[in-house]
Structures are given as C-alpha cells and as structure tokens.
KOLKOL-642705 format. One record per atom (N, C-alpha, C): residue in three letters; atom name; y, x, z. Coordinates in Angstrom, 3 decimals. Layout:
residues N
{"ALA" "CA" {Y X Z}} ...
//
This chain:
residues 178
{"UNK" "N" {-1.169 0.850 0.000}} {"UNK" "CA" {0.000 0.000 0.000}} {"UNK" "C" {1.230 0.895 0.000}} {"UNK" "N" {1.755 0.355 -0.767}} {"UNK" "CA" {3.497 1.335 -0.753}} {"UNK" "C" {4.406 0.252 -0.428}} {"UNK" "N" {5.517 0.670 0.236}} {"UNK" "CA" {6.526 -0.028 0.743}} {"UNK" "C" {7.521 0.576 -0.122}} {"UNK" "N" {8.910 -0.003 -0.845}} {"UNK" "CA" {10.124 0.718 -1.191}} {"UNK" "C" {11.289 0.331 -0.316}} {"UNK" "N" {11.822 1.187 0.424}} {"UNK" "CA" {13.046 0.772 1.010}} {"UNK" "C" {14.297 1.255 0.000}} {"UNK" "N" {14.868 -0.039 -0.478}} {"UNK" "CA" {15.841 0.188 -1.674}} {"UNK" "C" {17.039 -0.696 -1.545}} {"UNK" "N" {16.901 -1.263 -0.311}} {"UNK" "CA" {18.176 -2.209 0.227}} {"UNK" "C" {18.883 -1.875 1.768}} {"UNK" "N" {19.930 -2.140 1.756}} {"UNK" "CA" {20.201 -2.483 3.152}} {"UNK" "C" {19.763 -3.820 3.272}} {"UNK" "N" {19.946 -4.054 5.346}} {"UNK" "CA" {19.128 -4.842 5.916}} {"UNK" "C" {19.850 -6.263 4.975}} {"UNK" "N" {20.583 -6.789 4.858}} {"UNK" "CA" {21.359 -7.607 3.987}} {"UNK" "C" {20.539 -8.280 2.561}} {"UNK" "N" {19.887 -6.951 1.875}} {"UNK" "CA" {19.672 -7.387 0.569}} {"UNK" "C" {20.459 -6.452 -0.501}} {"UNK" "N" {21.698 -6.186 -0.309}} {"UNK" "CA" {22.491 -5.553 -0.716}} {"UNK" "C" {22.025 -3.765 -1.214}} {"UNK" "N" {21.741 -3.466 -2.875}} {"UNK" "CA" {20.884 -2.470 -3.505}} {"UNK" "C" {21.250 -0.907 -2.898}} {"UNK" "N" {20.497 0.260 -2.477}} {"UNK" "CA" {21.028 1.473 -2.210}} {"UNK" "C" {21.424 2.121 -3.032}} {"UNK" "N" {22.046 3.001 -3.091}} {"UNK" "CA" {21.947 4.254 -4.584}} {"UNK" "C" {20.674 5.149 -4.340}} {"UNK" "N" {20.208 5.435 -5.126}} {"UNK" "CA" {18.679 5.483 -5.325}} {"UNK" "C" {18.774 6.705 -4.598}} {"UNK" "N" {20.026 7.991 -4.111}} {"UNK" "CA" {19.514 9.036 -3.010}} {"UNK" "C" {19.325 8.533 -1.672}} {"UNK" "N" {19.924 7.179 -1.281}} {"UNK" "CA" {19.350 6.740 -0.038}} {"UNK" "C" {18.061 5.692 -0.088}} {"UNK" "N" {16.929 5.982 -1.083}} {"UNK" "CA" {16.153 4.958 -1.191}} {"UNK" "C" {15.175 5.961 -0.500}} {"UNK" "N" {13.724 5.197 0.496}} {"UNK" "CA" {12.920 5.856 0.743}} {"UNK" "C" {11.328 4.907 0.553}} {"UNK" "N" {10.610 5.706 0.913}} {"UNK" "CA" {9.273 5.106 0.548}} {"UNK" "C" {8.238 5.755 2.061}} {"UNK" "N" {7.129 4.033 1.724}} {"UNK" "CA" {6.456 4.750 3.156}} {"UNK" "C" {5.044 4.025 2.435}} {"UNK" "N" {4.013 4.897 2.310}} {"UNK" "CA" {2.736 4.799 1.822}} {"UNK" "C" {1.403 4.654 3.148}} {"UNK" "N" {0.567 3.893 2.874}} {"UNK" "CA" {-0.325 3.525 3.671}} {"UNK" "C" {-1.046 2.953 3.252}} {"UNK" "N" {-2.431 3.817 4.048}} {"UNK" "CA" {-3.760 3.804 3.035}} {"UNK" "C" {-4.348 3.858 4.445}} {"UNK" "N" {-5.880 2.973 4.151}} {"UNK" "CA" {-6.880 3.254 5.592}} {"UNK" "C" {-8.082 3.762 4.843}} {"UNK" "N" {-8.753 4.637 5.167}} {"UNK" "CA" {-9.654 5.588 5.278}} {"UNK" "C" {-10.902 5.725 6.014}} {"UNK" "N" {-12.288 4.972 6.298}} {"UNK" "CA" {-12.754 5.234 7.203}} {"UNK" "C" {-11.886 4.703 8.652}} {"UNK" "N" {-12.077 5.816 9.607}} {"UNK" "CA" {-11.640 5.578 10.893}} {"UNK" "C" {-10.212 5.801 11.118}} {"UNK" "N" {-9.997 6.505 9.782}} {"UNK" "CA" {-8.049 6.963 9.746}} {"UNK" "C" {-7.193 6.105 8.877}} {"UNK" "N" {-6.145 6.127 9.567}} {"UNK" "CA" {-4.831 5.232 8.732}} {"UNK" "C" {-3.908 6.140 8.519}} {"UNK" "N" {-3.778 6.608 7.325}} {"UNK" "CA" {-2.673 7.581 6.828}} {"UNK" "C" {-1.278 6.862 6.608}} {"UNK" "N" {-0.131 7.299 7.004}} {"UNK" "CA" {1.349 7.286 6.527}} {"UNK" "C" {1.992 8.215 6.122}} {"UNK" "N" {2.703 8.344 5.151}} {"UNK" "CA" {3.282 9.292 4.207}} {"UNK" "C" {4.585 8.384 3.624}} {"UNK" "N" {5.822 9.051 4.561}} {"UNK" "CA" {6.975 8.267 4.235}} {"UNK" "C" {7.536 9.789 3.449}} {"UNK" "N" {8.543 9.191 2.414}} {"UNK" "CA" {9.615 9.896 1.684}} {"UNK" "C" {10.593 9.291 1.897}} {"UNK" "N" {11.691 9.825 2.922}} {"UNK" "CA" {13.032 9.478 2.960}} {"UNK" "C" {14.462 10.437 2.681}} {"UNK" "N" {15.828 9.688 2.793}} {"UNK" "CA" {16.793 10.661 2.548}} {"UNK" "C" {16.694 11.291 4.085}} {"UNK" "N" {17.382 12.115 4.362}} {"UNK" "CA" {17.599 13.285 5.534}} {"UNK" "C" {18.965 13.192 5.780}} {"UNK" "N" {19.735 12.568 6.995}} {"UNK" "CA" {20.961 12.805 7.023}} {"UNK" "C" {21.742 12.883 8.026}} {"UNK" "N" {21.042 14.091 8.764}} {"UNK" "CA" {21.339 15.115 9.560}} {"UNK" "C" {21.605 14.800 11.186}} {"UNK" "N" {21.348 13.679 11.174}} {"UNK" "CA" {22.099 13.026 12.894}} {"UNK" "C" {21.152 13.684 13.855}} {"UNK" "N" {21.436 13.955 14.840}} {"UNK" "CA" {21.085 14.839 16.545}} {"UNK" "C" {19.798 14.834 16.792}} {"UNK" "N" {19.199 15.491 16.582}} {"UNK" "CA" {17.729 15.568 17.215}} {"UNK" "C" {17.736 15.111 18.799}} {"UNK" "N" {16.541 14.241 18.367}} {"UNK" "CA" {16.140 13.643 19.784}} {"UNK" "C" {15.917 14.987 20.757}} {"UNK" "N" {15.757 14.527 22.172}} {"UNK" "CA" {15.607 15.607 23.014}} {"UNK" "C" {14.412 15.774 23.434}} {"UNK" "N" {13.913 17.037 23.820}} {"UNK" "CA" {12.221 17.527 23.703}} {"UNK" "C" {11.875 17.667 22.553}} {"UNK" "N" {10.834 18.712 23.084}} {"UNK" "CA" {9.815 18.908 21.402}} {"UNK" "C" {9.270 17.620 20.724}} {"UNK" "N" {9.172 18.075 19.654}} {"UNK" "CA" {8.433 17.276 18.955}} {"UNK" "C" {7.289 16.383 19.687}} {"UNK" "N" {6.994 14.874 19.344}} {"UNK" "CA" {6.011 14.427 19.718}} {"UNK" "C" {5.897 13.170 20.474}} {"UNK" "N" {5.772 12.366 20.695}} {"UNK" "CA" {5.903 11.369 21.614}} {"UNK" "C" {7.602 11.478 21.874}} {"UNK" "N" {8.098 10.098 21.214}} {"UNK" "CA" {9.804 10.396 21.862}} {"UNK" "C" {10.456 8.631 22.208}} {"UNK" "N" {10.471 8.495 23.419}} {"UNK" "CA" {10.636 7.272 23.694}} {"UNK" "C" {11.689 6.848 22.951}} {"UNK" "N" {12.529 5.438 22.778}} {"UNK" "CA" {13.380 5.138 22.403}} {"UNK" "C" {14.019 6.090 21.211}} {"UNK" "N" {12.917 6.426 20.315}} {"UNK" "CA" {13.324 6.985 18.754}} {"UNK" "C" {13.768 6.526 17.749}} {"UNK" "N" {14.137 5.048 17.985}} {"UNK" "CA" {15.158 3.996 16.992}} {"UNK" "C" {16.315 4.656 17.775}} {"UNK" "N" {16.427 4.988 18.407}} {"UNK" "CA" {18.032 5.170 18.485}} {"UNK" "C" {18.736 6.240 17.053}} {"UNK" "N" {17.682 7.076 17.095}} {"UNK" "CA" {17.848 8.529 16.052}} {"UNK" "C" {17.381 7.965 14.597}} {"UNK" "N" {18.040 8.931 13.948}} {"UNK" "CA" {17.486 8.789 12.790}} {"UNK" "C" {15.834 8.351 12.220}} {"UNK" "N" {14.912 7.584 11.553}} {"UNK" "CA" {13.983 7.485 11.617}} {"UNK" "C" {13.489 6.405 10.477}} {"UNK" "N" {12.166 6.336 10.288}} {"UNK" "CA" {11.789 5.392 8.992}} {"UNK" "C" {10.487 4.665 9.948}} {"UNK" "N" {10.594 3.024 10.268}} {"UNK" "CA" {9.404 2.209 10.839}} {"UNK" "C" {8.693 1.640 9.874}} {"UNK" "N" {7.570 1.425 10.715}} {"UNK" "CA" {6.380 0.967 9.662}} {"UNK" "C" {5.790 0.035 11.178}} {"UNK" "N" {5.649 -1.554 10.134}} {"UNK" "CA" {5.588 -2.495 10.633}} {"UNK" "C" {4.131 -2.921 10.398}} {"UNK" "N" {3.086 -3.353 10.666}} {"UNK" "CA" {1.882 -3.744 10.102}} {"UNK" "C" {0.947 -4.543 11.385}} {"UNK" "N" {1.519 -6.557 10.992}} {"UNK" "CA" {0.828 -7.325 11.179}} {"UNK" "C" {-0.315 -8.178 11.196}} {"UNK" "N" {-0.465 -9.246 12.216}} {"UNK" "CA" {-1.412 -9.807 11.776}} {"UNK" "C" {-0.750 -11.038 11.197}} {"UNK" "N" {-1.377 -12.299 11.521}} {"UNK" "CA" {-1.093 -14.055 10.605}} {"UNK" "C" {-0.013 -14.234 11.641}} {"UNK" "N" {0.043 -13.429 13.339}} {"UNK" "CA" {0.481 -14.645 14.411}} {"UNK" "C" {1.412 -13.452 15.063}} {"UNK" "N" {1.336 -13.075 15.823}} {"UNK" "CA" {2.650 -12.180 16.976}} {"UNK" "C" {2.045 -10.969 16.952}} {"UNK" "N" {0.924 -10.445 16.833}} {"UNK" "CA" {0.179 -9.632 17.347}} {"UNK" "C" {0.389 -8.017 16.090}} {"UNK" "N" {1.382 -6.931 16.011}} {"UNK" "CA" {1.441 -6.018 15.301}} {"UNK" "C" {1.730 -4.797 15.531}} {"UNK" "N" {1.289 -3.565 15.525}} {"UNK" "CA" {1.795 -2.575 15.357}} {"UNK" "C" {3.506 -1.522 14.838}} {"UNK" "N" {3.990 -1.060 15.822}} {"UNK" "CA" {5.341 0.004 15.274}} {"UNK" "C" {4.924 1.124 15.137}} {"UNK" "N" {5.237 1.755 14.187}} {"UNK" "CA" {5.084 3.058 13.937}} {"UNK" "C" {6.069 3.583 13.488}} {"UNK" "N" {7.009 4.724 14.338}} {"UNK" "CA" {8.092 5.186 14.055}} {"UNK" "C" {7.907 6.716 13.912}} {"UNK" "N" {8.990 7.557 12.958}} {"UNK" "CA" {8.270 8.846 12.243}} {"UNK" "C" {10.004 9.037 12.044}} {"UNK" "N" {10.308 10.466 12.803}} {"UNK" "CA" {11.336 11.347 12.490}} {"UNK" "C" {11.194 12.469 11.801}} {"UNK" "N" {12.569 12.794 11.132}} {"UNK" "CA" {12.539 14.192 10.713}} {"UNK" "C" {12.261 15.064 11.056}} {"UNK" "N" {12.251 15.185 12.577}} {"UNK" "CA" {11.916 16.903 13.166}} {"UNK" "C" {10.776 16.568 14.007}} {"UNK" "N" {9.763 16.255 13.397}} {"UNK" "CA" {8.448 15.455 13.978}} {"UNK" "C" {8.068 14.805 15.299}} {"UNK" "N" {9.102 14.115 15.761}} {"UNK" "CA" {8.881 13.080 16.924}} {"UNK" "C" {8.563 11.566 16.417}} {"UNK" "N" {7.618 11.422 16.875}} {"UNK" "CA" {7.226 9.586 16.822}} {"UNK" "C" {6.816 8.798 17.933}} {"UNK" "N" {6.632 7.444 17.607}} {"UNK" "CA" {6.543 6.393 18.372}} {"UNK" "C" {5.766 5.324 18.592}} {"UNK" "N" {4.267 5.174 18.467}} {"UNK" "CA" {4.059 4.357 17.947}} {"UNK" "C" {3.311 3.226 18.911}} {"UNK" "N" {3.720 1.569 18.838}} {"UNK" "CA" {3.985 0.844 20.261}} {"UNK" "C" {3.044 -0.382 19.139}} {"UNK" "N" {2.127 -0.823 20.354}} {"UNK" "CA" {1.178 -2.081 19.568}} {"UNK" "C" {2.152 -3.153 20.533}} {"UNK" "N" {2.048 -4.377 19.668}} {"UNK" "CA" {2.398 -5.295 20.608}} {"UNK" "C" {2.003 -6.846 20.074}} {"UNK" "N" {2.034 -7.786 21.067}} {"UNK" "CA" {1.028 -8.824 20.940}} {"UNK" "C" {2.172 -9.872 21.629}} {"UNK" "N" {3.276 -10.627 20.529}} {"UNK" "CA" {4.436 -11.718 20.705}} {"UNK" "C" {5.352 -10.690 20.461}} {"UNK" "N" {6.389 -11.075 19.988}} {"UNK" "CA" {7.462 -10.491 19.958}} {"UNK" "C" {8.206 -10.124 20.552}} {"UNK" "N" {8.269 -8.657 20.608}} {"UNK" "CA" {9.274 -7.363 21.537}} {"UNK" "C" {7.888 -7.737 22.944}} {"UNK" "N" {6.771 -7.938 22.567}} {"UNK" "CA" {6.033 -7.813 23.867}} {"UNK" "C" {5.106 -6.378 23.893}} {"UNK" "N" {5.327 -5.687 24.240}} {"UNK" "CA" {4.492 -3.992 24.563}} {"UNK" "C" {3.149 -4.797 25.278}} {"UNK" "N" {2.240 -3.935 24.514}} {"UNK" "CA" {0.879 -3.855 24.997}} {"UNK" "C" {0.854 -2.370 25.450}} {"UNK" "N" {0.475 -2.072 24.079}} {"UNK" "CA" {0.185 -0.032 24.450}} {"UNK" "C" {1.663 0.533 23.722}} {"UNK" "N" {1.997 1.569 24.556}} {"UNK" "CA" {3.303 2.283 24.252}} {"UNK" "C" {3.053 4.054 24.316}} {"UNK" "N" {3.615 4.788 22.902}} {"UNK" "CA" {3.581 5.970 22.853}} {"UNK" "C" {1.568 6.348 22.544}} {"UNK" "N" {1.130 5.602 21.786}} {"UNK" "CA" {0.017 6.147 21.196}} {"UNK" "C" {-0.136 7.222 20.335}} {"UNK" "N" {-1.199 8.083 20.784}} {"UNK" "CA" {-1.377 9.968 20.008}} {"UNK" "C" {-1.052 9.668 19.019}} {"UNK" "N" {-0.371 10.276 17.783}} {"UNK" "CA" {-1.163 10.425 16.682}} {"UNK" "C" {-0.914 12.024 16.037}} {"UNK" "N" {-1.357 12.240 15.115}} {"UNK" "CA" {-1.206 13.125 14.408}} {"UNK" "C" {-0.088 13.241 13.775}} {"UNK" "N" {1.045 13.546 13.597}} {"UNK" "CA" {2.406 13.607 12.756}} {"UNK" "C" {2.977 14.968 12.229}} {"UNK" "N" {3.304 15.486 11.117}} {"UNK" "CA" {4.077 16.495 10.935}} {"UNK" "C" {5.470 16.182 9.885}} {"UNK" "N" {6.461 16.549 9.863}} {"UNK" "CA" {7.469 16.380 8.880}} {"UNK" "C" {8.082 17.299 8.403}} {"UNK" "N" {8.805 17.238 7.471}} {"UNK" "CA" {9.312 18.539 6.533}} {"UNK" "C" {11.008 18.264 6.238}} {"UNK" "N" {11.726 19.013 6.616}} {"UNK" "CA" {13.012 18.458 5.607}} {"UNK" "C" {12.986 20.182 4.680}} {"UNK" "N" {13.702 19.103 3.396}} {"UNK" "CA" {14.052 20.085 2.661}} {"UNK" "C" {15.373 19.044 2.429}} {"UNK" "N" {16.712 20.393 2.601}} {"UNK" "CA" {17.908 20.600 2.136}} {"UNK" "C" {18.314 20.699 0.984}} {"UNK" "N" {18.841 20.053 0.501}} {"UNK" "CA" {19.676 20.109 -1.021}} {"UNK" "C" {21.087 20.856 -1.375}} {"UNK" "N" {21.513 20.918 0.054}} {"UNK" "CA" {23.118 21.183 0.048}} {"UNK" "C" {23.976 19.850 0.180}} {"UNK" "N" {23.669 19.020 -0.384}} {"UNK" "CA" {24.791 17.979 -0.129}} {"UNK" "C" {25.180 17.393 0.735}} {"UNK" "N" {25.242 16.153 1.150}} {"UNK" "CA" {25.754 16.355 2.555}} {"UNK" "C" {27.590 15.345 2.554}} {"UNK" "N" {27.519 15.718 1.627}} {"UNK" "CA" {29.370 14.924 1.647}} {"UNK" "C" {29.801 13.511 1.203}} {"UNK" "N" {30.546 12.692 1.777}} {"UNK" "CA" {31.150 11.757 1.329}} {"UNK" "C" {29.725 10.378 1.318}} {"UNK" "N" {29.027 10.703 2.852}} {"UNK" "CA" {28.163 9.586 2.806}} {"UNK" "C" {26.435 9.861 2.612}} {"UNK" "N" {26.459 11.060 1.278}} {"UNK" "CA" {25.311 11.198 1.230}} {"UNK" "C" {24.809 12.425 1.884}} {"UNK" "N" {22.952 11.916 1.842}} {"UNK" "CA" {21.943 12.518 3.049}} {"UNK" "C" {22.407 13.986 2.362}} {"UNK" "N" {21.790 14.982 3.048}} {"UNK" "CA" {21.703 16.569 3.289}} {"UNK" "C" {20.564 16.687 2.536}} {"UNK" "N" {19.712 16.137 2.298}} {"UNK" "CA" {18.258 16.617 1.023}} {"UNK" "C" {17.457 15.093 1.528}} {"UNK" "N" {16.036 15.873 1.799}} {"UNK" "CA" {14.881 14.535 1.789}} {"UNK" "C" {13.889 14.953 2.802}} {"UNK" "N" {13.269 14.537 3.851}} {"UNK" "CA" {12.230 14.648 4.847}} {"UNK" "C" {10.908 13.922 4.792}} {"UNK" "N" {10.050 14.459 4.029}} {"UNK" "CA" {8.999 14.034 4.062}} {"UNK" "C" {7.751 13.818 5.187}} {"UNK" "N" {7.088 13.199 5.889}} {"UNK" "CA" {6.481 12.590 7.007}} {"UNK" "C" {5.280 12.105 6.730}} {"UNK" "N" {4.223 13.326 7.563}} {"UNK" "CA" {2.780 12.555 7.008}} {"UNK" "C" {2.146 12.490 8.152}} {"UNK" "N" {1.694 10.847 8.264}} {"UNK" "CA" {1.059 10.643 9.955}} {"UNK" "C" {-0.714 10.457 9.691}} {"UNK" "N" {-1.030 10.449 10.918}} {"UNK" "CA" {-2.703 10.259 10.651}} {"UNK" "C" {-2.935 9.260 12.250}} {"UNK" "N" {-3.518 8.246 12.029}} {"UNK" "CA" {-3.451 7.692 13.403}} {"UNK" "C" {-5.096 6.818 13.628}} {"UNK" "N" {-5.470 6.221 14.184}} {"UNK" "CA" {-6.982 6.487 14.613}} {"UNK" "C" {-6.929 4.430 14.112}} {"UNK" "N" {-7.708 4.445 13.131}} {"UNK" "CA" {-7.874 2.768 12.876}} {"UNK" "C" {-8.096 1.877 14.074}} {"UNK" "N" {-8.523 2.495 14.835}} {"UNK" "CA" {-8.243 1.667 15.914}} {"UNK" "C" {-7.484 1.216 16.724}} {"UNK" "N" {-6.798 1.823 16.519}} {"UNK" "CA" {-5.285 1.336 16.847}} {"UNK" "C" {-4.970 -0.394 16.090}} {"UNK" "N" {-5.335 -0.139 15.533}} {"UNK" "CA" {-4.804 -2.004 14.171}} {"UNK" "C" {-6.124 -3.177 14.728}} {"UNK" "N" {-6.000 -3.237 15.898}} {"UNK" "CA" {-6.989 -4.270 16.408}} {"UNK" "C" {-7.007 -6.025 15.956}} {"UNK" "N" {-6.284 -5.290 14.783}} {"UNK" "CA" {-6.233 -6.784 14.501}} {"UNK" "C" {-6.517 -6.961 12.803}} {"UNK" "N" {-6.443 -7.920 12.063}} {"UNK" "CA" {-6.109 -7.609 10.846}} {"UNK" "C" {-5.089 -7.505 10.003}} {"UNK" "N" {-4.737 -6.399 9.486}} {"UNK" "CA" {-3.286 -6.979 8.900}} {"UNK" "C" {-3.131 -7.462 7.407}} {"UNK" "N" {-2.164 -7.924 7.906}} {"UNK" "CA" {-1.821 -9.318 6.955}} {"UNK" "C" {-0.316 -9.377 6.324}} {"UNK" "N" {0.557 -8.625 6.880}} {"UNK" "CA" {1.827 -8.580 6.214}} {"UNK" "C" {2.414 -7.097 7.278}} {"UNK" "N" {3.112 -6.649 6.618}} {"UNK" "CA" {3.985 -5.755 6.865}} {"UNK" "C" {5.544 -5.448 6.258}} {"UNK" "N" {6.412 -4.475 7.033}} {"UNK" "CA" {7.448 -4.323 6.690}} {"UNK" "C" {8.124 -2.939 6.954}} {"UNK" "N" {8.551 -2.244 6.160}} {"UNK" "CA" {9.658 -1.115 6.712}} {"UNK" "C" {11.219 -0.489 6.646}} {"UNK" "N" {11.763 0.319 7.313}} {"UNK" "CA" {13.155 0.534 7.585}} {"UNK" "C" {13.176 1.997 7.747}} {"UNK" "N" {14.383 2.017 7.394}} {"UNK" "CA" {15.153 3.425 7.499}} {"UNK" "C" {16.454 2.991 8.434}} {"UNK" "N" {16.832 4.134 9.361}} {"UNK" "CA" {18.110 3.895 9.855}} {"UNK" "C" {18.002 5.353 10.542}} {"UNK" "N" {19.686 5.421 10.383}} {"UNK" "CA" {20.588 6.380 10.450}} {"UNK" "C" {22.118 5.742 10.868}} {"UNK" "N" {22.550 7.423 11.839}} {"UNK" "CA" {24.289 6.874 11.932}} {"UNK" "C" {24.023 7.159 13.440}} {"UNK" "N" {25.041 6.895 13.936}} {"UNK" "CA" {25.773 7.499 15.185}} {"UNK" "C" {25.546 5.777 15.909}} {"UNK" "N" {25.582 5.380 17.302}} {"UNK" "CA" {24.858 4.188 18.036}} {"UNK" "C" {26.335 2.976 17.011}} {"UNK" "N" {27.670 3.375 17.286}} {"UNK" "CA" {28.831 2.933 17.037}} {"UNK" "C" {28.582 2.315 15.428}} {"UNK" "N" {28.153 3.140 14.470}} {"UNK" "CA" {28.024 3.168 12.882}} {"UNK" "C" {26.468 3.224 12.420}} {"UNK" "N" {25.323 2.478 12.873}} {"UNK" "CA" {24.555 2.284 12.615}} {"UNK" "C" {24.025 1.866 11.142}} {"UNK" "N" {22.943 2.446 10.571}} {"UNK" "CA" {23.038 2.480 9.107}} {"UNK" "C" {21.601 1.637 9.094}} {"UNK" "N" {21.086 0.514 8.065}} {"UNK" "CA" {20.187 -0.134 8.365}} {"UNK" "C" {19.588 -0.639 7.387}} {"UNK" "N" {18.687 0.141 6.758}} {"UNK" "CA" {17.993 -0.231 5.208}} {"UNK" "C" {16.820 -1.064 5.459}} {"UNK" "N" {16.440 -1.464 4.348}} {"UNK" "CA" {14.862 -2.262 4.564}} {"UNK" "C" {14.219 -2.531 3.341}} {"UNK" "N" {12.959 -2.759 3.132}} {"UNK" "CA" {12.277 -3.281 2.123}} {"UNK" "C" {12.490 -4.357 1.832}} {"UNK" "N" {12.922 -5.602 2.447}} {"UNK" "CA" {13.253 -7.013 1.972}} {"UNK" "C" {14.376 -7.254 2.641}} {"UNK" "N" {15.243 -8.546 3.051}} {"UNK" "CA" {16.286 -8.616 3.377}} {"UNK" "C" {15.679 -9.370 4.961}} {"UNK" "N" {16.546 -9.029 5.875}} {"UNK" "CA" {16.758 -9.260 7.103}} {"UNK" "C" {17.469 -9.924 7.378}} {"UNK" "N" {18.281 -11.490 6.867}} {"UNK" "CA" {19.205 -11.897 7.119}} {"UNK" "C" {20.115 -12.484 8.534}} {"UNK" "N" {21.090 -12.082 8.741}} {"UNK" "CA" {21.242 -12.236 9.872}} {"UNK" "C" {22.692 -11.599 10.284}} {"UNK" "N" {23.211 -11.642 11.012}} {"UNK" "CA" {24.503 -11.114 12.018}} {"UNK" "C" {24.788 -9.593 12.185}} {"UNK" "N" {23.047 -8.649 12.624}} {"UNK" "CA" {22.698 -8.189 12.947}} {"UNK" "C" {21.012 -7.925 12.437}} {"UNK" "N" {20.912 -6.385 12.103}} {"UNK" "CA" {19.248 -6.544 11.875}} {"UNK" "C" {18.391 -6.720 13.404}} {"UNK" "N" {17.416 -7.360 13.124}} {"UNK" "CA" {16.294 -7.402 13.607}} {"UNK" "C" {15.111 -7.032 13.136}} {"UNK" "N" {14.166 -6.167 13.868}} {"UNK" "CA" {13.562 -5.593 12.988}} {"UNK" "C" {11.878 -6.082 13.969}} {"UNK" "N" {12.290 -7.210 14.504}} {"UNK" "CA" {11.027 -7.915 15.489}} {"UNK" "C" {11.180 -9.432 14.537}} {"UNK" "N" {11.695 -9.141 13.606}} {"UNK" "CA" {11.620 -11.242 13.186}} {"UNK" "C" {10.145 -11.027 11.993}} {"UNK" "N" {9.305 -11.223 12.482}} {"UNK" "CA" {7.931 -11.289 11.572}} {"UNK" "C" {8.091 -12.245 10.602}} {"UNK" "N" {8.937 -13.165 10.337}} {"UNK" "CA" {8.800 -14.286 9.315}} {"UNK" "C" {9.264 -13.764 8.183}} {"UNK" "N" {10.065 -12.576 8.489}} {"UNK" "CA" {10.787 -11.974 7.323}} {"UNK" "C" {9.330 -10.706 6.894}} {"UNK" "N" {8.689 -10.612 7.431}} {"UNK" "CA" {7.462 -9.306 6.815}} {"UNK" "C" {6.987 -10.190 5.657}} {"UNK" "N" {6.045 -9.276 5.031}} {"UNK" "CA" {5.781 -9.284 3.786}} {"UNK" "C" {4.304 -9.110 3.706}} {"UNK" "N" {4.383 -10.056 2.864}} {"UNK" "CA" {2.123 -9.601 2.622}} {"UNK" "C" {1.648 -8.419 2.245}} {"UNK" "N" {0.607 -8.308 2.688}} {"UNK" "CA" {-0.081 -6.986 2.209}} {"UNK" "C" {-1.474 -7.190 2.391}} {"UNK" "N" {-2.164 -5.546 2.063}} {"UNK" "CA" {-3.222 -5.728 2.110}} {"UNK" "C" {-3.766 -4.313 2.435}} {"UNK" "N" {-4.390 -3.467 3.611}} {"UNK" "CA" {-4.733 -2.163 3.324}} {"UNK" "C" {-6.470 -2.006 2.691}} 
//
C-alpha cells in the first residue's frame, strides 16, 4: 500500500518539493514502513534516537492503520530516527504506548532551505512486529507536519476538514488493504 501526502490538511495541492510518501507492506511476521518526505530542519527532539514521547510536536510523517470500528494503530517516524508508535482502541484512547520497533532514517541535504522550502529529503525505514495490528486493517491514513508549536504546518493524504486538523477523526481514513 502506498499513501501520497500531496495536500495540506484542507485539501488544498502542495508543490510537489513538499509532497511525501509512506509505503507499507506486511511480510510474514513483519510490517515494513518506508516513508519519503521533505526535511525541514526544525529542533531535534531531546535524547537519542528512539522511543520519543510526544513526537507530533517535532517534525514527523504518521501512519495511521485501522480497523471497521475505533480500534487502530500510530506510527510516528522522524528525521533523526526517533519514533512513536501507540495502539489504541476508541479514539485518543492508549492501549499500548511507545512500542519497540526497528527504525532508521537518513536526511540528505540539497542546500535549499529558503523562502519556505525543506533543506533536502529524509528517508525512514521502519520494521515493526505484525503483531502489533491486532486487529484487521481496513482503512488507513497519513501526515506530514512541520513548523514551530505557534506556525504549525499540516499535510495529509485526503482532506481533514475542519477549524483545525485532527488527525484522530477515523471517518476521514481511507480504505486499504495490506
């Protein structure tokens, strides 16, 4: 399954250097993710790499993957290889929080950097244990966001309509199939 993130949360089209992509494939006992996003430079979370609580705050690309009813998986994946990944069962309800997985990421620099656009592209390849997806999934969704807490930047694969994104409204996910 490939996801394209090519909108803000709105609907409203990116310029194709802020477009990113997040791929997912299950394997046997493994569920691979392999996001391609822009890179654009905001504060590394604090601590090494690896388990990083509250990693929506930072720069980052989620991967959403439901079942029919409340019950879905977050999987969050930074540039300088910290992730997140939180099962939950109703909405904004935590079951398991900060599950292992395997994650590494790459940025490569372009130079640019000015007048809005990212600094190059950070590529992100996760490996996480199928068991984790205790459920079946049935629709999914993903996001990119970037920006400072004040100027929050908020892309998505489909539109999020609303005031404000939400990135817990399941009615707005999307079918799939792994």
């Amino acid at each position: 399954m490939r996801l394209s993130i090519e909108r803000d949360f709105m609907g409203v089209p990116l310029p194709a250097s802020h477009c990113a992509t997040v791929e997912v494939r299950s394997e046997g006992e493994f569920l691979w993710v392999e996001i391609d996003a822009p890179y654009f430079g905001d504060a590394v979370p604090h601590g090494e790499p690896g388990v990083c609580d509250r990693l929506w705050e930072h720069e980052v690309v989620e991967l959403f993957l439901a079942d029919g009813g409340e019950h879905y998986l977050e999987i969050e994946l930074g540039p300088h290889g910290h992730h997140l990944v939180i099962e939950l069962s109703g909405v904004r309800t935590k079951q398991r929080v900060g599950l292992p997985i395997e994650y590494t990421a790459k940025i490569k620099l372009d130079g640019s950097g000015r007048d809005g656009e990212p600094y190059g592209r950070f590529i992100g390849k996760a490996v996480l244990p199928a068991s984790y997806l205790t459920m079946h999934v049935l629709r999914a969704f993903a996001y990119a966001v970037h920006g400072p807490a004040v100027a929050r930047v908020y892309h998505a694969h489909a539109p999020v309509p609303g005031a404000a994104p939400d990135f817990h409204r399941l009615e707005c996910f999307v079918p799939c199939t792994l």
